[in-house]
ZADRENKOL-967097 format. One record per residue: chain; x, y, z of N, C-alpha, C in turn. Coordinates in Angstrom, 1 decimal, always signed. Example, Ala and Ser with C-alpha at 12.3 -4.5 7.8 and 13.67 -1.06 7.14 Angstrom:
REM residues 2
SITE   mol      n_x      n_y      n_z     ca_x     ca_y     ca_z      c_x      c_y      c_z
SITE     A    +13.2     -5.7     +7.8    +12.3     -4.5     +7.8    +13.2     -3.3     +7.8
SITE     A    +12.8     -2.2     +7.1    +13.7     -1.1     +7.1    +12.9     +0.0     +7.9
END
This chain:
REM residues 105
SITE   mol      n_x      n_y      n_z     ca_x     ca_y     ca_z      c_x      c_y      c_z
SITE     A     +5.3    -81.1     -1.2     +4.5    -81.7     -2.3     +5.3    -82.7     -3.0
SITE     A     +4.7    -83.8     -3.3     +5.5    -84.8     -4.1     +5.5    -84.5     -5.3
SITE     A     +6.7    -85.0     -6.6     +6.5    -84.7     -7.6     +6.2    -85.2     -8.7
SITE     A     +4.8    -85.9     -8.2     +3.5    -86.4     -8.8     +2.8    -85.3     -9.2
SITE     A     +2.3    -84.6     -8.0     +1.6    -83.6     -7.7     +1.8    -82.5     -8.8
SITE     A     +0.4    -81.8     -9.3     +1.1    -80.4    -10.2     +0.5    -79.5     -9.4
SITE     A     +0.8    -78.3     -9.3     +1.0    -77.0     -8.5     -0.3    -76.7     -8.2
SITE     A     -1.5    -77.5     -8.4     -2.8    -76.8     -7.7     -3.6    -78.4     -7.1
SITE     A     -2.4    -78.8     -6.7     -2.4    -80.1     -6.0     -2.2    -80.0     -4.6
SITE     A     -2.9    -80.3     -3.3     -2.5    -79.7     -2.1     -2.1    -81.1     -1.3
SITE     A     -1.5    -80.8     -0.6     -1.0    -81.6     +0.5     -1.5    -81.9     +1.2
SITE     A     -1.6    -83.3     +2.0     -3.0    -83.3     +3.2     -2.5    -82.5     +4.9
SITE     A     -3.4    -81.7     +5.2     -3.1    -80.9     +6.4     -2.6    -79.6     +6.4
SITE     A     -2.2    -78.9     +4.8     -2.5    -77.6     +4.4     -3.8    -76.6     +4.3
SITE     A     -3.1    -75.4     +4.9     -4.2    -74.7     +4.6     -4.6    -74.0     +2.9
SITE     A     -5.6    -74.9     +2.3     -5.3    -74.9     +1.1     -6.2    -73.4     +1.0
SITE     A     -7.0    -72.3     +1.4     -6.7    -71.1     +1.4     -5.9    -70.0     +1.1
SITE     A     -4.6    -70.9     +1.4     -3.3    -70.2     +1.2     -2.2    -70.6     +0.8
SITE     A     -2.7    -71.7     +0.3     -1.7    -73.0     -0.2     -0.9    -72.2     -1.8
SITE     A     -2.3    -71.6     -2.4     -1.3    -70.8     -3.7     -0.8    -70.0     -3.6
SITE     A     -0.3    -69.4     -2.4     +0.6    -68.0     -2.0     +1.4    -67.9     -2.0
SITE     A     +2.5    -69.5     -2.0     +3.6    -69.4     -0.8     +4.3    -70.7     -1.6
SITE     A     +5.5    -70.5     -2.3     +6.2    -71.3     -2.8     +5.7    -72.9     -2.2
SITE     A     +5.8    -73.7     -3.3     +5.5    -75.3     -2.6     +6.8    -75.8     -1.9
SITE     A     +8.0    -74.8     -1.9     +9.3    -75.5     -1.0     +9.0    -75.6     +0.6
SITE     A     +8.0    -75.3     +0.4     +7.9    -74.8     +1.9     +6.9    -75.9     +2.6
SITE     A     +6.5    -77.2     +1.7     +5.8    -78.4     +2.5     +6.3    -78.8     +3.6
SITE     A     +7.6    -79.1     +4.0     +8.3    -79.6     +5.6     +7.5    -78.6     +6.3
SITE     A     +7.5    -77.0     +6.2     +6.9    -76.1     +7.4     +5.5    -76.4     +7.3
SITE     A     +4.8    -76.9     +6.6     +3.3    -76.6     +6.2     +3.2    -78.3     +7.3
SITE     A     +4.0    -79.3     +7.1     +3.8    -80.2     +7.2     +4.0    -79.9     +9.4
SITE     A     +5.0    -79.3     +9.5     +5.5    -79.5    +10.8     +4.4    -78.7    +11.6
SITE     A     +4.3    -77.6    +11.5     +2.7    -76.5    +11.6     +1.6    -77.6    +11.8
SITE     A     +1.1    -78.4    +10.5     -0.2    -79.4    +11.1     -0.1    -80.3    +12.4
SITE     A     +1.9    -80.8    +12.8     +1.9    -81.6    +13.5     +1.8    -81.3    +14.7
SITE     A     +2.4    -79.7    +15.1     +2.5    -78.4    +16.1     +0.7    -78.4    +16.1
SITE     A     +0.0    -78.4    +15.7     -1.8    -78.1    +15.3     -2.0    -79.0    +16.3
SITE     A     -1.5    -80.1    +16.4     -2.2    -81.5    +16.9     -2.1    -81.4    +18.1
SITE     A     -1.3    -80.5    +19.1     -1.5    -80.4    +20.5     -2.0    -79.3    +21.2
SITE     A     -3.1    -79.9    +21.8     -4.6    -79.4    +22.2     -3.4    -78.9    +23.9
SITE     A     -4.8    -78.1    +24.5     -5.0    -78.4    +26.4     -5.5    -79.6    +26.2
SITE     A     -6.4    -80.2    +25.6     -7.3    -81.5    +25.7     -6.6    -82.6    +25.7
SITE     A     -5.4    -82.0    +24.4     -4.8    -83.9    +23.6     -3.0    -82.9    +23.8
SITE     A     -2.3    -83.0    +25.3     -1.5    -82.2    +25.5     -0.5    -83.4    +24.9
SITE     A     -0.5    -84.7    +25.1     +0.2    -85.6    +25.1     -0.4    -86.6    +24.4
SITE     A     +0.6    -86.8    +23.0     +0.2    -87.6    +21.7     +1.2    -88.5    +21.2
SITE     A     +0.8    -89.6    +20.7     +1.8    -90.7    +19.8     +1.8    -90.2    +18.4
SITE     A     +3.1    -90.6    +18.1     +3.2    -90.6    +16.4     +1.7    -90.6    +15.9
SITE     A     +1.4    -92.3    +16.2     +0.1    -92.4    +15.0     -1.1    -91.1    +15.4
SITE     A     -1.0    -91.0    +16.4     -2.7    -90.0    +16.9     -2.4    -88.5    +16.2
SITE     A     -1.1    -88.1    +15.9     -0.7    -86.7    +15.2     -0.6    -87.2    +13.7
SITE     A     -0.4    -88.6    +13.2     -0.7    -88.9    +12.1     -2.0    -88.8    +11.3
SITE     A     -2.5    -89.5    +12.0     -4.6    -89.4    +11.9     -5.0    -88.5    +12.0
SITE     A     -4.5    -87.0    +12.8     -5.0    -85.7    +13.0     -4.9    -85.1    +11.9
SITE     A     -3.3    -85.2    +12.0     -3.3    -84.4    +10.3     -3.4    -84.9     +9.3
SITE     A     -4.0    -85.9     +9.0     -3.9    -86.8     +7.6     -2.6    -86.9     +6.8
SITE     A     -1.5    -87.0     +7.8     -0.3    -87.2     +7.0     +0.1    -88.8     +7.3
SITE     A     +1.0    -89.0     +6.5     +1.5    -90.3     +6.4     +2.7    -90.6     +7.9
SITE     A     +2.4    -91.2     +8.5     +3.0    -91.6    +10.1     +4.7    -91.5     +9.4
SITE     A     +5.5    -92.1     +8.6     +6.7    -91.4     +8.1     +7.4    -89.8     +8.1
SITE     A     +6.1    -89.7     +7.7     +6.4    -88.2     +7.8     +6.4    -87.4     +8.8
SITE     A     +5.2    -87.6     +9.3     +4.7    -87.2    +10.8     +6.0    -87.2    +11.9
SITE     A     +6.9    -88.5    +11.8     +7.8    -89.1    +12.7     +8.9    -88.3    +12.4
SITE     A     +9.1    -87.6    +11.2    +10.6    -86.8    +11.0    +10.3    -85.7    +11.8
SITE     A     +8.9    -84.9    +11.7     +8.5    -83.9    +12.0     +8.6    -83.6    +13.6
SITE     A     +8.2    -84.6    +14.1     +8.2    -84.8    +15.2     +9.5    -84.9    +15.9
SITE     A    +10.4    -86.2    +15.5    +11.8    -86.0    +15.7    +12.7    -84.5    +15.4
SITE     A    +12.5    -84.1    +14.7    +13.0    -82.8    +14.0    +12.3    -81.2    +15.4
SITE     A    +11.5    -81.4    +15.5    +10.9    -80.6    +16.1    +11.4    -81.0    +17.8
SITE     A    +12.0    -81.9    +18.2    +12.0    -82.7    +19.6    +14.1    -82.2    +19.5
SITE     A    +14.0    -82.2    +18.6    +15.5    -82.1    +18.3    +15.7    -80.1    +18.5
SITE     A    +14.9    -79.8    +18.0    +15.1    -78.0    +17.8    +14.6    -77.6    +19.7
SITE     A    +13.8    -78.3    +20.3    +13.2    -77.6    +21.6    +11.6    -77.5    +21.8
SITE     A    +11.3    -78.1    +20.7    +10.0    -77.4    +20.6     +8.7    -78.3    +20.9
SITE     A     +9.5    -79.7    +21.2     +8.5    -80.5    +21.7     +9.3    -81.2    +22.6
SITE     A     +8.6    -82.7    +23.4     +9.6    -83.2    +24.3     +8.7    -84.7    +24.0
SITE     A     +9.8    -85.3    +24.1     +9.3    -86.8    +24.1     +9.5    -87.8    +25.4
SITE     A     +8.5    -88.2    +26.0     +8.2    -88.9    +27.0     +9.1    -90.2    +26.8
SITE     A     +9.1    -91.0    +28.1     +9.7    -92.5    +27.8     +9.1    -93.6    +27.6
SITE     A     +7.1    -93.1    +27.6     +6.8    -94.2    +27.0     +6.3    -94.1    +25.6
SITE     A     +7.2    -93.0    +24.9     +7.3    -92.5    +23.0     +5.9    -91.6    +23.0
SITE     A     +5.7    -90.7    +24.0     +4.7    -89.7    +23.5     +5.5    -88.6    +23.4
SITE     A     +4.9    -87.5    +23.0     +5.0    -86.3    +22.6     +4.3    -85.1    +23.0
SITE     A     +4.7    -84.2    +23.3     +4.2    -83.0    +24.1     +4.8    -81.6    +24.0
SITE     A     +4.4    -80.7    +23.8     +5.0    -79.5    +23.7     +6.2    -78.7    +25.0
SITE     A     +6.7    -78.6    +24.5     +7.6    -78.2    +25.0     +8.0    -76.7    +25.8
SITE     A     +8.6    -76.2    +27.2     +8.2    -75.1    +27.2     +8.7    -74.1    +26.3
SITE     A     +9.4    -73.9    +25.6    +10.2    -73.3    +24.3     +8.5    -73.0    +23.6
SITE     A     +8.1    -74.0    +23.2     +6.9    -73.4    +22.4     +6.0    -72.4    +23.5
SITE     A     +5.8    -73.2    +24.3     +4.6    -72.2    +25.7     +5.5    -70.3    +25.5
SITE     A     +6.9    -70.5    +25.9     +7.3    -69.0    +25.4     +7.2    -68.6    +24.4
SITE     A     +6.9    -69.0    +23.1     +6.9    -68.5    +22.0     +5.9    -67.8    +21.9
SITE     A     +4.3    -68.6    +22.5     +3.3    -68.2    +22.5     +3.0    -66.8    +23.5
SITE     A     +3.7    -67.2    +24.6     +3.6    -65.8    +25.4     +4.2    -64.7    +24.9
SITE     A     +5.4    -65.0    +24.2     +5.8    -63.6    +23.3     +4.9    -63.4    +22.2
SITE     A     +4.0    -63.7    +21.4     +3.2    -63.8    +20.7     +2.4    -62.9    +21.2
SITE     A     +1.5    -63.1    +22.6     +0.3    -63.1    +22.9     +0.5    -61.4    +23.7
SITE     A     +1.8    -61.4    +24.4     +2.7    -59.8    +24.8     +2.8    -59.0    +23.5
SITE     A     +3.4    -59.3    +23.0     +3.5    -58.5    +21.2     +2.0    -57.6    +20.8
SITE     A     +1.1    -59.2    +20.9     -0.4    -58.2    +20.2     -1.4    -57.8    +21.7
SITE     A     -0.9    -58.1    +22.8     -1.9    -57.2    +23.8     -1.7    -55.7    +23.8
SITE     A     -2.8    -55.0    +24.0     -3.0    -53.7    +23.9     -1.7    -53.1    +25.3
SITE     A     -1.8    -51.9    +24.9     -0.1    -51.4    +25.8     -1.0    -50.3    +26.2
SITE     A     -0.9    -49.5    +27.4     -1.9    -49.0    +28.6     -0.2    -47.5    +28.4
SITE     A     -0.5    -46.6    +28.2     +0.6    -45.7    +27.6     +0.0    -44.9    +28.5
END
């Protein structure tokens, strides 16, 4: 949140449902989550601007997010400057999806 904004001010690409729950320090995660949001099966492979315009964030921002995320594992950047999930994320999801599947005892 900028600090324009007063505390029942939301951020564009939050879930503002849940936006008063959860300390406002926590905009980079809320912000990086919308940009993680932006890759589909459909739209596997995206540019800065196309995850900018998805999440209604400002392409600045979007671009840290993205760098920042490409830097930890969790996405991969192509050589002609696209973006794509990474398999680091695809395991996260499978430990996710193992975690909550029913267990046969």
């Amino acid at each position: 949140m900028s600090t324009d904004q007063t505390p029942h001010e939301h951020e564009p690409g939050e879930d503002r449902e849940h936006a008063d729950r959860a300390p406002h320090s926590f905009g980079p995660i809320r912000t990086g989550l919308a940009v993680l949001s932006c890759f589909t099966d459909t739209q596997a492979l995206r540019r800065c601007a196309q995850v900018a315009r998805q999440a209604g964030l400002p392409r600045a921002i979007v671009y840290q997010r993205l760098s920042t995320l490409t830097m930890l594992g969790y996405l991969e950047e192509t050589e002609d400057q696209r973006y794509r999930l990474s398999s680091r994320t695809f395991g996260s999801g499978i430990a996710v999806s193992s975690a909550r599947a029913p267990r046969n005892r």
